[in-house]
DRENSEDO-608048 format. One record per residue (C-alpha): x, y, z. Coordinates in Angstrom, 3 decimals, padded with zeros to 6 digits. Layout:
SITE         c1         c2         c3
SITE          X          Y          Z
...
END
This chain:
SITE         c1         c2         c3
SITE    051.432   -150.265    040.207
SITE    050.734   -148.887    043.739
SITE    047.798   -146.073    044.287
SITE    049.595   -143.189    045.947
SITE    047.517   -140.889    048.399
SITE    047.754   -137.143    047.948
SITE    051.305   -135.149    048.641
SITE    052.178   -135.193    052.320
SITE    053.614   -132.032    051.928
SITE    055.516   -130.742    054.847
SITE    055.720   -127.030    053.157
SITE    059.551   -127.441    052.939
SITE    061.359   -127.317    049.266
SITE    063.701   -129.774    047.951
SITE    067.011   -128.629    049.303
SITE    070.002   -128.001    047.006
SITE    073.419   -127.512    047.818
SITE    075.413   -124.481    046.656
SITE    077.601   -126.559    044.781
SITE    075.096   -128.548    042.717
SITE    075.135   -125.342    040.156
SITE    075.276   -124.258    037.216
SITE    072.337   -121.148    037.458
SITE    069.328   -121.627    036.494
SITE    069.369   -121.765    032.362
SITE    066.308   -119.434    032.734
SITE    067.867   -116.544    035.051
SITE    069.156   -117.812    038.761
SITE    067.793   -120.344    040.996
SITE    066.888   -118.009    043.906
SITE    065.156   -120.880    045.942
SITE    065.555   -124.490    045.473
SITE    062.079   -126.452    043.178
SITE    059.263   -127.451    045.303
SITE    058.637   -131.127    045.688
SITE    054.386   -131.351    045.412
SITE    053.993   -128.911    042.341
SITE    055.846   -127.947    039.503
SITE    058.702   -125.412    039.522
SITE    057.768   -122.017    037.673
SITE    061.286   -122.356    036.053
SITE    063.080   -124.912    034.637
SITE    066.127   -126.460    036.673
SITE    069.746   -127.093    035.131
SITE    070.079   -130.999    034.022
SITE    072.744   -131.335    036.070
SITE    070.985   -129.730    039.335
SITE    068.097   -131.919    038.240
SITE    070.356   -135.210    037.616
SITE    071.704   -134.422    041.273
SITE    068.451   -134.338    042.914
SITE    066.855   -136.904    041.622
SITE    070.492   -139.152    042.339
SITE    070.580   -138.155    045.466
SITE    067.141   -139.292    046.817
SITE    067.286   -142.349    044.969
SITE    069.979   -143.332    047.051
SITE    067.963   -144.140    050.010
SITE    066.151   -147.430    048.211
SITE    067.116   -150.537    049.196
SITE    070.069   -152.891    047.423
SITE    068.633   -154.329    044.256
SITE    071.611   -156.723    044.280
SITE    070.440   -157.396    047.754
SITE    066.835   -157.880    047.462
SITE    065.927   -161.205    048.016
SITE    062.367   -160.738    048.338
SITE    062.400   -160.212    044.207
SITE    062.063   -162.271    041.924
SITE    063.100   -159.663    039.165
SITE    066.381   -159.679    037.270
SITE    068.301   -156.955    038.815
SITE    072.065   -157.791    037.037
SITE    072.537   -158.058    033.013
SITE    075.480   -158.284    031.453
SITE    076.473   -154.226    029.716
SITE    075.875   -154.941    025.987
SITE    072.539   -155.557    027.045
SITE    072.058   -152.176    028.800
SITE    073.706   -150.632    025.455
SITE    070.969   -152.332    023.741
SITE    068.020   -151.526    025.875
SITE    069.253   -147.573    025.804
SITE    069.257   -147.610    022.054
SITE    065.967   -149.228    022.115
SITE    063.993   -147.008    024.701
SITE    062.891   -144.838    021.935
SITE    060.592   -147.377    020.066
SITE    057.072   -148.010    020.823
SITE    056.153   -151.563    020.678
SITE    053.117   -151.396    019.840
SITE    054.349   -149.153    016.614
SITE    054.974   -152.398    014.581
SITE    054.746   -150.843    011.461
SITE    057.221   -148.056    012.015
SITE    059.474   -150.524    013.663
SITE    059.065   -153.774    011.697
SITE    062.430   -155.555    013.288
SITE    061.390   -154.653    016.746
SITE    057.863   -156.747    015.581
SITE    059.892   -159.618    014.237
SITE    062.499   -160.314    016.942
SITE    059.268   -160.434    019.540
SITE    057.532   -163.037    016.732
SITE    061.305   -164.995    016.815
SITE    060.882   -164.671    020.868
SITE    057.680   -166.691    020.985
SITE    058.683   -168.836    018.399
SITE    061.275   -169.812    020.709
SITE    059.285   -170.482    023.413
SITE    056.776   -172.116    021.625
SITE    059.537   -174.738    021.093
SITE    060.949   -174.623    024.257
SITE    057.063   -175.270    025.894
SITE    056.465   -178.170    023.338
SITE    054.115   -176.635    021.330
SITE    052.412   -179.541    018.785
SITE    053.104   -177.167    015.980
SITE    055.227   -174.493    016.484
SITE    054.009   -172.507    014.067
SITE    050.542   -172.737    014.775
SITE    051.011   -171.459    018.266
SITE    050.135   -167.747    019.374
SITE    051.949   -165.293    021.551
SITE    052.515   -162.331    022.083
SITE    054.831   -160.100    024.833
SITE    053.471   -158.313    027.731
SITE    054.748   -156.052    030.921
SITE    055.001   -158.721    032.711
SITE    052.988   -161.689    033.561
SITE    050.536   -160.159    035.524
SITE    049.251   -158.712    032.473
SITE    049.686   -162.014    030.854
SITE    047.885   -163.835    033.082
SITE    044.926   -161.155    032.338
SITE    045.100   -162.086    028.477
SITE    045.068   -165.941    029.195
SITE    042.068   -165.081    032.087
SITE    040.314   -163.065    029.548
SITE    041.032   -165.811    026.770
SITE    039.313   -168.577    028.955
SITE    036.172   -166.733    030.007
SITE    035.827   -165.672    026.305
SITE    036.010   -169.537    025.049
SITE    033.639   -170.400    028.066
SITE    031.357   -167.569    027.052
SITE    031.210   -169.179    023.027
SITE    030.490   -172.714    024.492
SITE    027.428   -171.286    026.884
SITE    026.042   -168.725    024.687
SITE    022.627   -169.747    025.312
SITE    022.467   -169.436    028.917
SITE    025.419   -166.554    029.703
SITE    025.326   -163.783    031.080
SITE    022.169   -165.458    033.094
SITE    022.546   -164.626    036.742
SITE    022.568   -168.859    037.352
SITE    026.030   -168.739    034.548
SITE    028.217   -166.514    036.192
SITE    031.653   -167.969    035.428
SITE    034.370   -169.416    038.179
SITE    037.909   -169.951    037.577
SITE    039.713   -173.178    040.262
SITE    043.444   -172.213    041.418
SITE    045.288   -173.157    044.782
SITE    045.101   -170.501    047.574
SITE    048.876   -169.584    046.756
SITE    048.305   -167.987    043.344
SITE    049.986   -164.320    042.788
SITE    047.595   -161.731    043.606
SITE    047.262   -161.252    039.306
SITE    044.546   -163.873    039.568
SITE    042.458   -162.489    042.732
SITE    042.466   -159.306    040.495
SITE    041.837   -161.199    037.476
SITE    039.113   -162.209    038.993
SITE    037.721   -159.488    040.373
SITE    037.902   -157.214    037.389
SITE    036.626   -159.098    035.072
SITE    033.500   -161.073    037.399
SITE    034.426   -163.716    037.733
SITE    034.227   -166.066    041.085
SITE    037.758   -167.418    042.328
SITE    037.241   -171.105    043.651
SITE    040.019   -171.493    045.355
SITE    041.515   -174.889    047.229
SITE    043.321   -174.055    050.348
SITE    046.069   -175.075    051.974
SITE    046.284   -178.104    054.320
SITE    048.915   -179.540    056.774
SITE    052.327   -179.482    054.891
SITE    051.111   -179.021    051.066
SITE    051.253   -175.594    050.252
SITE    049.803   -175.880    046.696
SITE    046.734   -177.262    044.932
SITE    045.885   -180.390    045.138
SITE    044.697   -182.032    042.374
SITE    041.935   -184.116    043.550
SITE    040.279   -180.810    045.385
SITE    040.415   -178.840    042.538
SITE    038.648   -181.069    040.519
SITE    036.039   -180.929    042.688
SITE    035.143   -177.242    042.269
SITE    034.810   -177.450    038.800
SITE    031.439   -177.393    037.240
SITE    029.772   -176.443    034.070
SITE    030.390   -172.451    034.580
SITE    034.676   -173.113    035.195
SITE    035.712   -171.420    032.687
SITE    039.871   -173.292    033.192
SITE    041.704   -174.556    036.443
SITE    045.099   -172.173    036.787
SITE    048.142   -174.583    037.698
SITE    051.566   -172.813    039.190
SITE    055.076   -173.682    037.985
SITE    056.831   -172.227    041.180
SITE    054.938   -170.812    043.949
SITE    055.596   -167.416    045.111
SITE    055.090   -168.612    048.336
SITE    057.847   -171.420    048.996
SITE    059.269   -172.182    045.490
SITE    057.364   -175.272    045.169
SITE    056.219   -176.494    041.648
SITE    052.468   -177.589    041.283
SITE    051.598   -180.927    039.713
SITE    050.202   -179.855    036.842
SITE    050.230   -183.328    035.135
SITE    048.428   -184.537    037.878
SITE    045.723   -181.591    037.826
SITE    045.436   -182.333    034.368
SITE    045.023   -186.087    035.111
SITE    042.095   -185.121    037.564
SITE    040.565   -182.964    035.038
SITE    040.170   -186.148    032.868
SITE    039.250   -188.077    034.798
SITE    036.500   -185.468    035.274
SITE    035.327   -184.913    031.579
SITE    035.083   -188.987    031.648
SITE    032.621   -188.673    034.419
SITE    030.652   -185.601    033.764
SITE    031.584   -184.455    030.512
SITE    033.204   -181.114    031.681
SITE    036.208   -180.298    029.349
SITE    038.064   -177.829    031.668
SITE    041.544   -176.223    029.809
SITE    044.603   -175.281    031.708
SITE    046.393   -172.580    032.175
SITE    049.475   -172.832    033.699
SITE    051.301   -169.971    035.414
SITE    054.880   -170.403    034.351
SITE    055.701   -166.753    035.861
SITE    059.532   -167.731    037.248
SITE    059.102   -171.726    036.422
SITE    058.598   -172.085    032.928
SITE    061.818   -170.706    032.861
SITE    063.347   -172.865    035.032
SITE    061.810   -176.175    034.389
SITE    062.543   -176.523    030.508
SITE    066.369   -176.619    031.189
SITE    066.817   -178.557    034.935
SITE    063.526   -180.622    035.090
SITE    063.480   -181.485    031.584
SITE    061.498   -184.778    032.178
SITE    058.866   -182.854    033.992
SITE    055.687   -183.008    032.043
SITE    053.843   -179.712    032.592
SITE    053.726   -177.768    029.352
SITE    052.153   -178.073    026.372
SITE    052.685   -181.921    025.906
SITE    049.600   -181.934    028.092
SITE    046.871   -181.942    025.515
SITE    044.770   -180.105    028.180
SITE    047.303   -177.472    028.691
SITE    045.584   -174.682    026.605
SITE    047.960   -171.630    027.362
SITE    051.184   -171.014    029.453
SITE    052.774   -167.344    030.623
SITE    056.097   -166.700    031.919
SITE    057.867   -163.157    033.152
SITE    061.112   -162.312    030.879
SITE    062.535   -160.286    033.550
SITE    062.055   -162.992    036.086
SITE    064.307   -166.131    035.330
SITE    064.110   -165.440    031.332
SITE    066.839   -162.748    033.057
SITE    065.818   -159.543    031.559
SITE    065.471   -156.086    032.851
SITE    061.688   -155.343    034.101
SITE    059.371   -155.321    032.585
SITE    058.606   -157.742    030.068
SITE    056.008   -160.862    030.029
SITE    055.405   -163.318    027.544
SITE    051.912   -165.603    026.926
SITE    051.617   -168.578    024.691
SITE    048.483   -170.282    023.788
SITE    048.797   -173.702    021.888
SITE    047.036   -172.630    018.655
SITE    044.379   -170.125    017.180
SITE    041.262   -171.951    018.613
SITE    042.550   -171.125    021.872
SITE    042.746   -167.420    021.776
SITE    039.395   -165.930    020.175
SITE    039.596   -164.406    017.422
SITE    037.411   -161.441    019.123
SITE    040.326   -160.383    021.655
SITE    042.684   -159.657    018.758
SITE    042.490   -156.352    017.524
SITE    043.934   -154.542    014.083
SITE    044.333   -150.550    014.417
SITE    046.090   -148.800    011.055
SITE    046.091   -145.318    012.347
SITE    049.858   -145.542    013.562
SITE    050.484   -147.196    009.929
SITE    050.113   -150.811    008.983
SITE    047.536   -154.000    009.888
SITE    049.281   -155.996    012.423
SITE    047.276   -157.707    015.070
SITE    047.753   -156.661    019.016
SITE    046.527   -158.441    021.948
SITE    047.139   -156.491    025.522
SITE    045.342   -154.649    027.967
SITE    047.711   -151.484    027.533
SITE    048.614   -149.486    024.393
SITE    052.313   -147.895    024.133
SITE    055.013   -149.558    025.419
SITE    058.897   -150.030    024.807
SITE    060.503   -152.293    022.641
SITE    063.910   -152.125    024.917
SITE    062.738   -155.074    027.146
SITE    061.554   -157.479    024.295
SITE    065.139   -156.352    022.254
SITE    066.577   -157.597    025.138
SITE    064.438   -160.926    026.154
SITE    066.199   -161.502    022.018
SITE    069.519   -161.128    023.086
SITE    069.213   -163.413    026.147
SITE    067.936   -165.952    024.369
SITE    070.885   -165.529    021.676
SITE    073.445   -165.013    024.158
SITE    072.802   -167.766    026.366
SITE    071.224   -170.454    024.590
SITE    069.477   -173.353    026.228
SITE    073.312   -174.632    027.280
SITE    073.414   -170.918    028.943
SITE    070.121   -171.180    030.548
SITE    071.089   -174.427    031.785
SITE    074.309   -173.416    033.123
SITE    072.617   -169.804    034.785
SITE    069.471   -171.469    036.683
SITE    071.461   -174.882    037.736
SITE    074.246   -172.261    039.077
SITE    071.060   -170.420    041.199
SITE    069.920   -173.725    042.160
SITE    072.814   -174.978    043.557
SITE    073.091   -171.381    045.846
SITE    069.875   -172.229    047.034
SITE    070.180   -175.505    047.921
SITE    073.737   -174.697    049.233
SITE    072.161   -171.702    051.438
SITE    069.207   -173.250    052.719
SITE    071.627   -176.512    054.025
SITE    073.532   -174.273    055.594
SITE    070.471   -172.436    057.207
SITE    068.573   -175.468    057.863
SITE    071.950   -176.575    060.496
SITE    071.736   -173.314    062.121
SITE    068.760   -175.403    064.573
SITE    066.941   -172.369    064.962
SITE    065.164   -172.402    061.682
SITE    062.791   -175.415    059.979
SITE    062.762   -175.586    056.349
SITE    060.145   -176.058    054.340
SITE    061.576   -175.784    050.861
SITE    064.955   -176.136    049.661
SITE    065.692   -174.592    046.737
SITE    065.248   -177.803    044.020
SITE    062.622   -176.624    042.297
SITE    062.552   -172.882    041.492
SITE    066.268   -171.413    042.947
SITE    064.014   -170.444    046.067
SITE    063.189   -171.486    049.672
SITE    061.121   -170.618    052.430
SITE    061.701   -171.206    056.230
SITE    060.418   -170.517    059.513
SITE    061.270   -170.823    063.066
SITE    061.844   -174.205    064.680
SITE    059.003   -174.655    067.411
SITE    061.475   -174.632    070.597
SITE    062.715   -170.854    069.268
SITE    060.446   -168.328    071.561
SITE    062.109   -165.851    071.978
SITE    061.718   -164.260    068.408
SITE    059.929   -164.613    065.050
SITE    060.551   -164.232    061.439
SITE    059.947   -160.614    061.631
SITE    062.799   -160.088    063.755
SITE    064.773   -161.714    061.765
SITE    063.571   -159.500    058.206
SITE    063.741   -156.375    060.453
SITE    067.152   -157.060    061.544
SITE    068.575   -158.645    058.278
SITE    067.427   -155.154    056.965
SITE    069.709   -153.242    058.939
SITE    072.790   -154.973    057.514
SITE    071.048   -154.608    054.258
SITE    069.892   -157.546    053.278
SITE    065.873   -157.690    052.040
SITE    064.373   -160.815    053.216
SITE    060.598   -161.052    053.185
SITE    058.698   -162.574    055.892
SITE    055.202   -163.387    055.976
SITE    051.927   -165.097    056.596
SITE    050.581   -168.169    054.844
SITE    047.008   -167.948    053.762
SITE    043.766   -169.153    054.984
SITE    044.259   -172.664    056.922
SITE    047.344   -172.036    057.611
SITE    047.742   -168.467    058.943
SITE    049.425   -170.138    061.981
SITE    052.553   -170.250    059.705
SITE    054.954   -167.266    059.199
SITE    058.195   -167.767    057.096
SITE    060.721   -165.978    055.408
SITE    061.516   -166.510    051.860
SITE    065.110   -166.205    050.051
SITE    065.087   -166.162    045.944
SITE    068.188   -167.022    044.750
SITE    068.607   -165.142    040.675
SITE    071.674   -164.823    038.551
SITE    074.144   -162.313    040.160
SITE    073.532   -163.812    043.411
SITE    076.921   -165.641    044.029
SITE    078.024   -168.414    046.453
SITE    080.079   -165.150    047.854
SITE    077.003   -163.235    048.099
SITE    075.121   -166.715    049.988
SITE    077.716   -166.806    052.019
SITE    078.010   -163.389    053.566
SITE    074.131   -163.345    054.104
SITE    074.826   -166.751    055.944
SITE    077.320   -165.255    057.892
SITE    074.916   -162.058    058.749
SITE    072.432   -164.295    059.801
SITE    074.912   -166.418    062.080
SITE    076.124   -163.354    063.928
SITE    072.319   -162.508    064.485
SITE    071.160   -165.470    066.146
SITE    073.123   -164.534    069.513
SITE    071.172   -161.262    070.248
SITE    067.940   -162.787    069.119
SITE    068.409   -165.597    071.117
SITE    068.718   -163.195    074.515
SITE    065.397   -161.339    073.654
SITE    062.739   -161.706    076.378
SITE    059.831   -161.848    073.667
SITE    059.417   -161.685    069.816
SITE    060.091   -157.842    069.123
SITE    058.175   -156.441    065.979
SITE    055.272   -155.485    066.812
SITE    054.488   -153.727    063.877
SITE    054.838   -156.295    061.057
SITE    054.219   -154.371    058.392
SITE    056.941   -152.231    058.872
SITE    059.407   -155.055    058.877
SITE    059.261   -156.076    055.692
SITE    057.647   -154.274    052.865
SITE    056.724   -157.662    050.934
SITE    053.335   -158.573    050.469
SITE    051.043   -161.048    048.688
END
């Protein structure tokens, strides 16, 4: 979550309307609550309700975000079901045994879904998201690497690395910072915006403690070739004797991938492939925030990380880096995967595919723009502007797409290729051809007034879009 400075506090209350009654349950509301400190009184639930409501107001267009890649539309029953689940601590498995067993039936299913050799033997558990995920898989490598150099760790020569492409989500930079460990990263070159496999290969050593692969870049939408990273990393082990597992970062893709690439090889039929995360309320199309990580069997998650507490009742083993948490998301991550099926799934992400693809054509013949992705791998696609456009940038375009309400990140690319700014457009489920089409339209009517500026207008670029890496 963001760190928030101290209150800004302009000495001015919260203001309430005369008509936002009823009094004060504890004697009348002479003057309206502060905003920085707590009100001496209580406030009526309904003058409360208002308040709150009304600020809220101001945020952007979930519906309209396409910067996110978090569900923002699911269907009512699984609202109901989330309300009547809010209650229950997930981490309370004893008091709340069926809450425990549909998240067991929930990585059972994806433990079939990634190819797991045995099912059964696989372990998993549910997260916030995969951010913390990715932590627990992080953590689960260094551990193994730890066990396997015992007799030289935690020598200042040993200190472990981890190898991942330039473009990971920021997780891993904090992964790696957190828990010291050094990121070898490969960077970017020309047009390939991902690892390469070859490069990443060559970073590893006898202190990598796994090589991180991505299924779906947050930068363009593009899917790594993990089957080729794991092809490089055996070709390694043949030469050196390094056995370097995988993790791969299935945060939107392994969600995607199992039901439209299903001849992809990048999961668990991989015998190097040693664990796999994916976000719930990404494309498994669930209200944030809920993650799930899979590891292929017991010997791949130490037996050290797990840990058995009885004092809220019971014996059940947790792994996670927080404690209390609700069961509403994980509840609902159940009902998805009852509602839909993989027939579902496939009909949902093939339907967000063919938006994207649809959208970005229709962008790419505006001949202002130059696309880089197009939406046939995750449902998302990044593009920037063709070389003779001058006279403005992708940051007029996000600043101006803003005021009809539409979010649309632009950004930098990273190191080697900070020459390159795009804008990105993620295409979920509740984003309709309708929807494509009146952001195409937006965009159309745009293009005239940018055309007639002298110079590229935002000079602030931070302020015109609030989407970061």
């Amino acid at each position: 979550m963001p760190l928030h400075e101290g209150p800004q506090d302009d000495g001015r209350p919260l203001s309430v309307n005369p008509f936002l009654g009823p009094a004060n349950p504890v004697g009348d509301m002479t003057e309206a609550p502060p905003k920085h400190r707590l009100p001496a009184t209580p406030t009526a639930p309904s003058t409360a309700y208002q308040l709150v409501h009304d600020e809220l107001m101001l945020d952007g267009n979930a519906r309209l975000n396409l910067a996110t890649f978090v569900t923002t539309w699911m269907e009512p029953e699984a609202g109901v079901l989330m309300a009547e689940c809010r209650d229950k601590n997930m981490i309370d498995k004893d008091e709340y045994p069926r809450t425990a067993e549909l998240e067991r039936r929930c990585t059972a299913m994806l433990a079939d879904l990634w190819h797991a050799p045995d099912p059964s033997a696989a372990v998993g558990c549910s997260t916030t998201g995969s951010s913390e995920a990715c932590m627990l898989a992080g953590m689960a490598l260094k551990r193994r690497w730890a066990r396997r150099n015992a007799d030289r760790y935690p020598s200042k020569d040993a200190r472990p690395n981890l190898v991942m492409g330039v473009n990971v989500q920021v997780c891993w930079e904090k992964f790696c910072a957190y828990w010291e460990v050094e990121a070898r990263q490969v960077p970017m070159e020309g047009e390939r915006f991902h690892l390469d496999p070859r490069a990443a290969a060559e970073l590893c050593d006898e202190n990598t403690i796994g090589a991180v692969g991505v299924l779906g870049s947050t930068f363009d939408g593009s899917y790594e070739p993990i089957a080729d990273l794991c092809a490089a990393l055996d070709g390694l082990q043949e030469r050196t004797g390094l056995d370097v597992p995988v993790h791969v970062d299935g945060a939107s893709g392994a969600m995607v991938a199992p039901f439209l690439d299903e001849d992809l090889v990048w999961d668990f039929r991989l015998p190097r492939v040693a664990s796999i995360n994916t976000s719930g309320h990404k494309y498994g199309l669930v209200y944030p925030g809920v993650g799930w990580a899979l590891w292929r069997d017991a010997d791949a998650l130490p037996e050290e990380l797990v840990f058995r507490v009885n004092y809220l009742g019971g014996d059940m083993p947790t792994f996670a880096l927080n404690f209390s948490r609700p069961g509403a998301q994980v509840a609902a991550q159940y009902y998805t995967f009852l509602r839909l099926g993989r027939a579902g799934y496939r009909a949902v992400q093939q339907a967000a595919r063919d938006v994207a693809r649809g959208l970005a054509a229709r962008i790419g013949a505006l001949g202002d723009f130059r696309l880089l992705t197009r939406g046939d791998q995750l449902p998302v696609f990044a593009f920037t502007t063709a070389p003779e456009v001058t006279a403005y940038d992708v940051f007029d375009v996000s600043r101006r797409m803003r005021e009809r309400g539409w979010l649309v990140p632009a950004y930098t690319f990273p190191a080697n290729r900070q020459d390159l700014s795009v804008l990105r457009v993620v295409c979920r489920n509740g984003f309709s051809e309708d929807l494509a089409d009146l952001f195409a339209q937006d965009l159309a009517r745009l293009l005239p007034e940018l055309r007639r500026q002298p110079r590229p207008l935002t000079r602030d670029r931070d302020a015109a879009t609030g989407f970061h890496h």
